[in-house]
C-alpha positions in Angstrom: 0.0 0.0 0.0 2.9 2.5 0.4 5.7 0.0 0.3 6.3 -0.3 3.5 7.4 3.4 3.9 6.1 4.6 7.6 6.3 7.9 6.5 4.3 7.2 3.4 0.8 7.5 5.1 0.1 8.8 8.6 -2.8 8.3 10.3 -5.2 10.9 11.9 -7.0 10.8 15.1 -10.6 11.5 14.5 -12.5 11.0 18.3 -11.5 8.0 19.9 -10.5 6.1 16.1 -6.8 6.8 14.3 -7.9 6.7 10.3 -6.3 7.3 7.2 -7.9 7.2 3.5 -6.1 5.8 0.4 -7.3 4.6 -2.9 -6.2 0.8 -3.3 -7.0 -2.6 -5.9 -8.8 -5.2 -5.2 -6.3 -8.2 -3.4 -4.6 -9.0 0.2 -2.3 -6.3 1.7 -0.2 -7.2 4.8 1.0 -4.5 7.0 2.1 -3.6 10.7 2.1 -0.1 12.4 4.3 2.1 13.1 3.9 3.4 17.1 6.5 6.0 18.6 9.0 4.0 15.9 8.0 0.8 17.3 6.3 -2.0 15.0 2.9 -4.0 15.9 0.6 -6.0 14.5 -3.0 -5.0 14.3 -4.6 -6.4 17.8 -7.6 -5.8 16.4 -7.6 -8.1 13.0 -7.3 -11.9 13.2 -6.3 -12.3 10.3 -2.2 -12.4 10.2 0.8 -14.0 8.2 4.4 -14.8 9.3 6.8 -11.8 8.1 9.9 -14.2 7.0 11.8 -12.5 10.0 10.6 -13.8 12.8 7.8 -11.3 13.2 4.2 -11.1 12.0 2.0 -8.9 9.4 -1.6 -8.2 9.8 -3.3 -8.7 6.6 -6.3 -6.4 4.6 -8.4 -8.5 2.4 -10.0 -6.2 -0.2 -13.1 -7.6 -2.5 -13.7 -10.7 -3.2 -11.1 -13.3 -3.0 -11.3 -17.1 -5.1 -12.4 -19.6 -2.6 -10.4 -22.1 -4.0 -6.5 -21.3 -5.2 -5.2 -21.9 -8.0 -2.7 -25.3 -7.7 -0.7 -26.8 -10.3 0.4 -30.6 -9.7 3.1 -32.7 -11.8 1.6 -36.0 -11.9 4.2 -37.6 -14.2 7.0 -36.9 -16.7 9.5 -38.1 -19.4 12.7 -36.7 -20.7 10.1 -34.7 -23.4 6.9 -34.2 -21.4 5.6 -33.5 -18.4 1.6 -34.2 -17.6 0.7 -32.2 -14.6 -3.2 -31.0 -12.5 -4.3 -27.7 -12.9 -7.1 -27.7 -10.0 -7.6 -31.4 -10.3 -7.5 -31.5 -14.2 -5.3 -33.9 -15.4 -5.9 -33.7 -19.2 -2.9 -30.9 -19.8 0.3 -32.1 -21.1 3.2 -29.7 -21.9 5.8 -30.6 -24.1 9.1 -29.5 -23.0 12.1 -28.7 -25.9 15.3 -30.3 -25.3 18.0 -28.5 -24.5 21.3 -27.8 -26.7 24.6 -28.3 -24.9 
């Protein structure tokens, strides 16, 4: 959403709730704030993911999201084909050009 610059967007008290407004696409965002230069997860949002670093992000889930995700499974292959799953169909085949040395 601002790539991850904590200068990038600031949020505004308004009463008793800190908001800010930005325009983004439809998809799933992660982020943490920024407090008096200390990072935290949103306590308030269950929904989180592991950072890579140890840490977690909080994650925004905007519009509609595919129930189901996409998976793509290698069922079996030769030296000039693989036949792999897309979602559980197994009727694609893709033929793979050898290599020159």
């Amino acid at each position: 959403m601002n790539a991850w610059n904590p200068n990038a967007g600031e949020l505004k008290k308004d009463g008793d709730i800190w908001k800010i407004s930005m325009l983004i696409n439809e998809g799933i965002y992660q982020y943490i704030f920024v407090i008096d230069g200390t990072e935290s997860v949103d306590s308030m949002n269950p929904e989180s993911i592991s950072n890579g670093m140890g840490g977690s992000n909080s994650l925004l889930i905007v519009g509609r999201q595919r129930k189901k995700k996409p998976s793509l499974e290698s069922i079996s292959y030769t030296e000039n084909e693989v036949k792999f799953s897309v979602n559980g169909w197994n009727r694609t085949n893709h033929i793979l050009g050898k290599q020159k040395p």
